[in-house]
C-alpha positions, 0 to 999 in steps of 0.5 A, a space after each residue: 497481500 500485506 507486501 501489497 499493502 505496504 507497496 501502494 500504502 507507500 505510493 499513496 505516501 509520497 504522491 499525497 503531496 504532489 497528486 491532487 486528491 481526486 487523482 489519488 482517490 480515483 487511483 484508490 477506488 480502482 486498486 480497491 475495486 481490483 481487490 475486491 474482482 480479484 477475490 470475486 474470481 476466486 469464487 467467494 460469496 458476496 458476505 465473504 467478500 465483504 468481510 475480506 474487503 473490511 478486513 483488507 481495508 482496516 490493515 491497509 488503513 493500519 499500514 497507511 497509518 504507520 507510515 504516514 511520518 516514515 522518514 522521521 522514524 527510527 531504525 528500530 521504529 520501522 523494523 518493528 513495523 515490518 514486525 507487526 505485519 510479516 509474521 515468522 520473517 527472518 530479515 526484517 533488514 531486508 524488507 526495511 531497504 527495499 521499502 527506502 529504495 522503493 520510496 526513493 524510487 517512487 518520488 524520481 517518478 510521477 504518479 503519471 508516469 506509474 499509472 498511465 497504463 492503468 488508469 486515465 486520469 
């Protein structure tokens, strides 16, 4: 879920300037809402989901905090970052390019573009 987390934290990043803010609330309330089906479906009962999804929601605003200046921090800042959340990884390198080249990635593209077959905007 935290590599998740990272992915949309990301997402929501590098479109909050391009994307109008009711575009990008839409597209939270939907991946929030799919969250929450998806730990329906696993059976949980209402007071689980609720404390999952306040649980779930604080490290998502946690990741989304960290980030928020990405490309002014150091090596050694976003690696610590990595540090917080994946517990018990041995290459945080790894995960440190991926997110660049994801990022990277993310801001070649539109924010249509990604969501078109997910949600209509």
């Amino acid at each position: 879920m935290i590599i998740f987390f990272f992915h949309f934290a990301f997402l929501l990043k590098i479109y909050k300037d391009q994307e109008t803010k009711k575009n990008l609330q839409k597209f939270f309330d939907f991946t929030v809402r799919q969250i929450e089906l998806s730990i329906r479906e696993i059976g949980y009962g209402d007071a689980t989901i609720n404390k999952k999804m306040k649980d779930y929601i604080n490290i998502l605003y946690s990741i989304i905090d960290k980030i928020d200046n990405w490309e002014f921090k150091e090596k050694d800042e976003k690696i610590k970052i990595f540090k917080n959340y994946l517990n018990d990884i041995d290459n945080y390198e790894y995960y440190l390019n991926y997110f660049e080249k994801y990022a990277s990635f993310l801001s070649k593209n539109t924010f249509k573009n990604l969501t078109k077959d997910i949600i209509t905007i």
